[in-house]
BAMAR-990507 format. One line per 5 residues: number of its first residue (from 1); their letters; for each residue x, y, z of C-alpha. Coordinates in nm, 3 decimals. Layout:
BEGIN
NUM	A	X/Y/Z; ...
//
This chain:
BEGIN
1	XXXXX	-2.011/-0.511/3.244; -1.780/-0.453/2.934; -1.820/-0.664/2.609; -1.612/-0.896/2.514; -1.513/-1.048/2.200
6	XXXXX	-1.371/-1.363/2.081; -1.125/-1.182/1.912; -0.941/-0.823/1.989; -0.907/-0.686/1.629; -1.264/-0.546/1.580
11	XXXXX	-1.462/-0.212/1.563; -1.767/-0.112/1.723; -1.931/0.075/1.414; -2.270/0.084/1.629; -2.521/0.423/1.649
16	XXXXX	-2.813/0.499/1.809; -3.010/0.375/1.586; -2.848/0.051/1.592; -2.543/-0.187/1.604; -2.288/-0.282/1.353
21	XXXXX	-1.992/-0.445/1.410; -1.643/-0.482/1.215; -1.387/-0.792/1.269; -1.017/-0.777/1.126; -0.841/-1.067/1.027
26	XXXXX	-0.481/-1.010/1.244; -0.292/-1.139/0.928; -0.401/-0.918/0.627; -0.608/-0.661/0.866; -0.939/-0.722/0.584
31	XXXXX	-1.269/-0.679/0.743; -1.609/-0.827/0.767; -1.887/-0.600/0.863; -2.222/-0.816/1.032; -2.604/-0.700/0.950
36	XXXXX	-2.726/-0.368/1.076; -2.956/-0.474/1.366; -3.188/-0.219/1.409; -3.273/-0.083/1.763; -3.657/-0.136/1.918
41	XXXXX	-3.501/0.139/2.168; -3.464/0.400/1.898; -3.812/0.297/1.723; -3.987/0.360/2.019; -3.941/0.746/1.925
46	XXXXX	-3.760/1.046/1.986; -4.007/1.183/2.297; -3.877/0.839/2.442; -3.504/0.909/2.386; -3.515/1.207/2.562
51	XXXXX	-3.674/1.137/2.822; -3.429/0.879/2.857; -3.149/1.109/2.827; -3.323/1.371/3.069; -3.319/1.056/3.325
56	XXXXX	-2.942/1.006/3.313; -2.840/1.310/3.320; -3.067/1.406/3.584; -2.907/1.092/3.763; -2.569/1.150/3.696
61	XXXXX	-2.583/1.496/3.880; -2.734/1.334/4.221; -2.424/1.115/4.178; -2.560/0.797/4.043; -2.279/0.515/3.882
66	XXXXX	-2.318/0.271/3.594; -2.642/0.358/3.430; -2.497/0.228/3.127; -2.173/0.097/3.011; -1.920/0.148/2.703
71	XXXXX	-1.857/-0.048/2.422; -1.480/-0.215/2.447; -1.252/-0.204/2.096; -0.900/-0.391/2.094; -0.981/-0.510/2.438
76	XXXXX	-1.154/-0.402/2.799; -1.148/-0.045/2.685; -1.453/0.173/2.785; -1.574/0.443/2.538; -1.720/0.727/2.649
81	XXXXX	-1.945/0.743/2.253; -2.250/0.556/2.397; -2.233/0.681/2.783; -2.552/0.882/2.716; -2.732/0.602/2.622
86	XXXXX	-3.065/0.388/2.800; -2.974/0.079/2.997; -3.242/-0.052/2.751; -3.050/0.031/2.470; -2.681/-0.072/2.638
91	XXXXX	-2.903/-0.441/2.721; -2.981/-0.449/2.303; -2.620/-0.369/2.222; -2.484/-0.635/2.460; -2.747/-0.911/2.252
96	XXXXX	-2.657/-0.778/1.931; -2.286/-0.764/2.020; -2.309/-1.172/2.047; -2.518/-1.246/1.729; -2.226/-1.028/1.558
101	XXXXX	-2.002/-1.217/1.664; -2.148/-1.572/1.621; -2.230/-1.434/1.250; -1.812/-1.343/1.255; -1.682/-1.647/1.337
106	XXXXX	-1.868/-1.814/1.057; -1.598/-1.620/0.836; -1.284/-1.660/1.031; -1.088/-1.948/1.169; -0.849/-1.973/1.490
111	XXXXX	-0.464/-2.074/1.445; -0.399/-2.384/1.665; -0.020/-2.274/1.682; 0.011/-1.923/1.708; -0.390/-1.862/1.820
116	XXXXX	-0.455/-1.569/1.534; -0.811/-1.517/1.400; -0.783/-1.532/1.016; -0.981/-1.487/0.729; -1.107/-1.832/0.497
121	XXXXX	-0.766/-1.665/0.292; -0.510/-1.675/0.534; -0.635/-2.011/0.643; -0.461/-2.358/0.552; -0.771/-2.598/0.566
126	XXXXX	-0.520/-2.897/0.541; -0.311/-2.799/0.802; -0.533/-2.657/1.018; -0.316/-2.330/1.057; -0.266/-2.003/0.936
131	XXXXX	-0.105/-1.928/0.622; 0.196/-1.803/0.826; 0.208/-2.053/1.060; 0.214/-2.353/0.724; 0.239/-2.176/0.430
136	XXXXX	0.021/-2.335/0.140; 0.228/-2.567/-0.065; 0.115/-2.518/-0.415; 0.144/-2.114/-0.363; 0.497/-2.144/-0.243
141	XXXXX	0.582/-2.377/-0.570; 0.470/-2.113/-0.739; 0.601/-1.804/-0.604; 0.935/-1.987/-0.646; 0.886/-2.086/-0.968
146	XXXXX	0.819/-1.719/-1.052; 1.134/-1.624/-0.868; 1.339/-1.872/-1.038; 1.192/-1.750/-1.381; 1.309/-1.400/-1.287
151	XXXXX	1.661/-1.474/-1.185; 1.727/-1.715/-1.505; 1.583/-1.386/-1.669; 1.828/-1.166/-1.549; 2.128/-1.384/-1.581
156	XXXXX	2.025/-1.444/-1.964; 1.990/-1.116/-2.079; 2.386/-1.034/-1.805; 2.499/-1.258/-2.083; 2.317/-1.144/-2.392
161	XXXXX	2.584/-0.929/-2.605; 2.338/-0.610/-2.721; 2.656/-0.380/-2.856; 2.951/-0.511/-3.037; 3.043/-0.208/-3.212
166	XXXXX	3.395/0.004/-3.136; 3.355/0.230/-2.858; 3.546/0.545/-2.916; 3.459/0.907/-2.885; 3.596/1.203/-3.157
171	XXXXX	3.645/1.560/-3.103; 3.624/1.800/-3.385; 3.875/2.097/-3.385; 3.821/2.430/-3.529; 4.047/2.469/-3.857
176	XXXXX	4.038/2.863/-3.751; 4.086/2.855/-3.375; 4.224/2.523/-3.320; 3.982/2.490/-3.053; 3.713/2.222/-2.988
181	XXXXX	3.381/2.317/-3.236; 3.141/2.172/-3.061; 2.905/1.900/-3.284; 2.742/2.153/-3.535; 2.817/2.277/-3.882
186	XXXXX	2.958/2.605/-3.701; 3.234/2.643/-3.463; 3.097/2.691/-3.134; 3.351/2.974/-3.066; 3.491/3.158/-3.349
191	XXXXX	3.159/3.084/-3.563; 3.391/2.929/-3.873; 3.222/2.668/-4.086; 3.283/2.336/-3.966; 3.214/2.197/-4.320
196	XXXXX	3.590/2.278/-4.475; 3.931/2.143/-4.306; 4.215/2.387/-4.396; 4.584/2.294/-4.430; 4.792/2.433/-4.192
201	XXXXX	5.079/2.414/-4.370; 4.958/2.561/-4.718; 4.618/2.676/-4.638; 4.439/2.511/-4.844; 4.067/2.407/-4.790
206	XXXXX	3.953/2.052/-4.820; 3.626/1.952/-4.755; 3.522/1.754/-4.406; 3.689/1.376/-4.465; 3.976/1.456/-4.602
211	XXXXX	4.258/1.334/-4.448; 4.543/1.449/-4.652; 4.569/1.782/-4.845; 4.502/1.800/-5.244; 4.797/2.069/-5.306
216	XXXXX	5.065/1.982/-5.051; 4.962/1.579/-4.931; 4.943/1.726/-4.562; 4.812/1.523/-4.292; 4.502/1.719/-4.182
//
């Protein structure tokens, strides 16, 4: 006979030495782990437990079936971890498997509309549903007053003028080559200081600003 549980999202996290067992919530997947229950099977010593082992194996070549059975996880699924195992020891798993789960279910509560086992979290006591199912109403108030705070956020600082200054972009031009100097002191090609314009029509040099010459009134 194969265990079964009251719900399918669990883990068998039992040893030899004894039985643990871990239940899922099926809406945020958090688990609850029940006492360690302690075999009297593995107590009884390790001359014992071989001898035990000896027996089924010893059995198992003259063709014997079901000396023991496997532990099911997400459903009637048989695991070959515990095959090796005493009947006495598979008839202590199969008691501890139920307290487990009676200690479980004090932690977890079944949807009436979609029939999920949840966590005290993703339970609505008032409605009697899941969290998904009937959503809490004072969370929701607030997750859309958090939203709304967000948006109005947004839109206020769309509308907030941060630069009202010209936008317009200068390029300096070498008074040697005529070509563009680059942003330093020195032309970026011909290596000319950037510091002095020169007329191009006397050849006077003016200093960086200027915008007419001082001998011949030049536009530089």
């Amino acid at each position: 006979m194969s265990l079964t549980a009251f719900t399918r999202n669990y883990e068998d996290n039992s040893t030899e030495a004894g039985f643990q067992f871990t239940f899922y919530c099926d809406l945020c997947h958090d688990g609850y782990k029940t006492q360690f229950i302690e075999s009297q099977t593995y107590k009884k010593g390790s001359l014992f437990r071989g001898l035990s082992r000896g027996i089924f194996i010893g059995a198992s070549l003259l063709g014997a079936h079901h000396l023991g059975h496997n532990v099911e996880r997400g459903g009637n699924v048989l695991s070959e971890r515990f095959e090796g195992m005493s009947p006495e020891w598979h008839r202590e798993h199969e008691h501890a498997f139920e307290l487990a789960q009676n200690e479980a279910k004090r932690h977890f509560h079944r949807c009436h509309k979609c029939r999920q086992w949840v966590c005290e979290a993703d339970f609505n006591d008032e409605e009697g549903l899941c969290v998904e199912c009937a959503p809490r109403m004072n969370v929701e108030i607030v997750h859309a007053k958090s939203q709304k705070m967000v948006e109005d956020i947004r839109q206020k600082a769309a509308d907030t003028v941060v630069f009202d200054g010209k936008i317009e972009s200068k390029q300096i031009t070498c008074p040697e080559c005529g070509k563009p100097s680059g942003q330093g002191n020195f032309c970026t090609n011909c290596g000319a200081s950037l510091k002095q314009k020169k007329c191009s029509v006397c050849g006077t040099v003016s200093p960086i600003g200027t915008r007419f010459c001082g001998e011949c009134g030049n536009r530089l």
